[in-house]
Each structure stands twice: as structure tokens, then as C-alpha cells.
Phi, psi and omega in degrees: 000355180301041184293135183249310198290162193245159191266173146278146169328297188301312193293309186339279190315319188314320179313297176315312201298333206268295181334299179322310187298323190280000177255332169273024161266308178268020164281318153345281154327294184306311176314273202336313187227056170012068183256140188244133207212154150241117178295153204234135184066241196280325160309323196270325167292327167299300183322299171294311196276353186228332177110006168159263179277140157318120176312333181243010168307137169230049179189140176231146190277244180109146180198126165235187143294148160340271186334271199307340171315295214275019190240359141293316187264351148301301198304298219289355184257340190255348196216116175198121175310138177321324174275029206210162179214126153261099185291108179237104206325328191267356175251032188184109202295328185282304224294109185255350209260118175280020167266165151244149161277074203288062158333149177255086193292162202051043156205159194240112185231070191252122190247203216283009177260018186300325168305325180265008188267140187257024188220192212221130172260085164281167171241143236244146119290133168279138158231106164297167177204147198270107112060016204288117174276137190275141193284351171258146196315336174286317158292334198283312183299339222251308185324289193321276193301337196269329174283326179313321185290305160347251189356309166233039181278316185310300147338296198281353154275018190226321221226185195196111201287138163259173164197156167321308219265125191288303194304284194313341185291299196306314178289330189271336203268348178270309168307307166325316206269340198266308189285016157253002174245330179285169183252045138250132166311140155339301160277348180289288185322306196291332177314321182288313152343300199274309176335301185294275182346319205238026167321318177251014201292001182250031193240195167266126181211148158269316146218166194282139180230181151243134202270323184287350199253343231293324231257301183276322213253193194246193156265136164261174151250158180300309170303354180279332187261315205246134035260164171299119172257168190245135137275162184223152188263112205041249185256062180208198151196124227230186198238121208233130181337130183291329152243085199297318169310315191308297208297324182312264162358282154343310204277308178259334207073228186291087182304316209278355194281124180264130191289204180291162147347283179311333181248030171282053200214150176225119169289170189255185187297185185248289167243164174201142173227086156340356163061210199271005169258000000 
């Protein structure tokens, strides 16, 4: 899982440029059917700090509410272009990433756990999904952590980890090996998961998190994302948190701050193929 290489200029933008496409698809979509979508992470920062991609980003972000997330992945099981495949945990026994996933078909985008993956590794958009989390601390402690472990119990019942740390290697990888002997499935663990995740998604909560990031993003409030504002992205213009900054800020700290040099990079995949884009 140890990647060095690096991308070129030309592959990159080629990279950058096929994602744009696949986002102004599922932004589409979402208009079409008064789907409320947010751009998320290292996209949002690109947006506000660059006018789009971070220059050295290989990837675009998407975030929704619970709601609108599964009444997306209903329109994409009953209606979807043809060139495009949508990944939803529950709907694709190889598929482990408890997020969705818009995929392109007939392009290859594989990195270094691709060998162990049962699904066609296209190059993707993420769509993260917001949460309710509960307002009292007990309930609150008891949520958090029990869908984070889900979460990453799930993984390690699909992929079996290399690491730096020789300890976190013993531990993910003693996990791989325990989850291959009990008797819950792969798929039962994402049920549970998913489960665990939208436990409240019908309560009143003031706020929300993404549960797969919970280590990296922070917690929000629902008023920190809504109503939505438009910002702009490359040549487009997408819909960006309402108080971008608050959540930005939460996420990065001094967001406008450019790191060193030196970590101005994404390493690339072990293969990526562009098909016919």
C-alpha cells in the first residue's frame, strides 16, 4: 500500500478533466430531482481557495444528507446513463466503501488494494453522506464509535491491510483473518453498518457527521450546510456549504494556508486507463 509514484502533469489534468464530467452528471441528476448535494473535503477547499480543484487533487468530493443520499440511489437502480455505474454498499456484494460512488465505465482506476476488490474500479466520484447524530453525550459517544467500528470492521472483512506501523499491520490484519472465521458475512457486516449509521436518521438531531471520515472531518451542525450557496468550480458551479467557511475551518484549520512544497502531491494509482475520454 506503500505508493511513491507520482502523477504528470498531462495525466493528472486528463484525470481531473474525466471527474469534471462525471460531476456534472451527477449534478444533473440531483437538479432533475430536487436532490440537495454538497461539494466535500479537499473539493471544497479547492473551490473556495482555488476556484476548483486543489492543482495537485486527484479526486472530487460530493456529501448529502441520509435522505437525499438513498432517494439518489433508488433514481440510479431504476434509471441511470448507461455510461455511468452507481456504487451503494447495499447494492453490490464486492462493493465494501460505506459511502457511494459514481463511477465511469470502461476506465480503470486501481490502486494498491485492487487486486483484492470484487468490482470494477472506474474512475469515480465519492458521494459521503451527513448523518444524524443525537443530541444527548451518551447516546452521542455510544453512536459515534459503535458505527466508526462498523465501519471499520467492514473493510477489513473485504481487503486485508499492509502498514507502516507494524503494530496497526498485527491488529488490521488479525482482524481480516477473525472476520473470516465467525460466522457473520461480509454482507451482513455492511447491513449492520449502514444500519448503525442512519440509527437516528428520523429523530430531530441538530447535528450531523460522516461517519467513514469521523477520525479526520469533525462533527457539524445542520445549519453549518443549509440552505445551500453556489459557488464556482473549474468552468461550472456547484453548491457549496452555507457557512463554508465554519465547516472548512472545523475541518482544516487555517484552510487558506498552503502547505510546504514538498506535500503538494497526490500519489497516483498503480494503474488508471481513460478508455475512450
Amino acid at each position: 500500500m506503500f505508493k511513491s509514484k507520482r502523477y504528470d502533469d498531462e495525466t493528472l489534468k486528463h484525470l481531473q478533466k474525466v471527474q469534471i464530467k462525471i460531476l456534472k452528471y451527477f449534478i444533473k441528476v440531483c437538479e432533475e430531482n430536487d436532490l440537495t448535494y454538497f461539494i466535500y473535503g479537499g473539493s471544497l477547499l479547492g473551490t473556495v481557495r482555488h476556484g476548483g480543484f486543489i492543482p495537485w487533487d486527484d479526486d472530487i468530493d460530493v456529501i448529502m444528507f441520509r435522505e437525499d443520499f438513498e432517494k439518489l440511489s433508488k433514481i440510479f437502480e431504476n434509471d441511470i446513463d448507461e455510461r455511468y455505474k452507481f456504487f451503494d454498499v447495499l447494492n453490490d456484494d464486492g462493493y465494501f466503501s460505506t459511502w457511494g460512488r459514481l463511477t465511469l465505465k470502461n476506465t480503470l482506476f486501481q490502486d494498491w488494494w485492487g487486486e483484492q476488490a470484487d468490482y470494477d474500479l472506474n474512475i469515480y466520484i465519492d458521494v459521503f453522506i451527513l448523518d444524524n447524530i443525537p443530541d444527548n453525550k451518551i447516546k452521542r459517544f455510544i453512536h459515534k464509535w459503535t458505527s466508526f467500528s462498523l465501519n471499520q470492521l467492514t473493510i477489513y472483512s473485504y481487503i486485508k491491510y499492509d502498514n507502516f506501523s507494524k503494530m496497526k499491520k498485527i491488529i488490521q490484519q488479525s482482524a481480516y483473518y477473525i472476520l473470516k472465521i465467525i460466522p457473520i458475512s461480509p454482507k451482513k457486516m455492511k447491513h449492520l453498518c449502514v444500519k448503525s449509521f442512519s440509527k437516528y436518521k428520523d429523530d430531530e438531531c441538530k447535528e450531523v457527521c460522516d461517519f467513514p471520515a469521523l477520525c479526520q472531518m469533525p462533527v457539524y451542525y445542520k445549519t453549518d450546510w443549509l440552505p445551500a450557496k453556489k459557488a464556482k468550480f473549474e468552468d461550472m458551479e456547484v453548491n457549496i456549504p452555507n457557512d463554508y467557511d465554519k465547516v472548512l475551518t472545523r475541518s482544516y484549520g487555517n484552510y487558506m494556508e498552503l502547505p510546504p512544497k514538498e506535500s503538494r502531491f497526490r500519489p497516483a494509482p498503480e494503474r488508471i486507463d481513460f478508455g475512450e475520454y
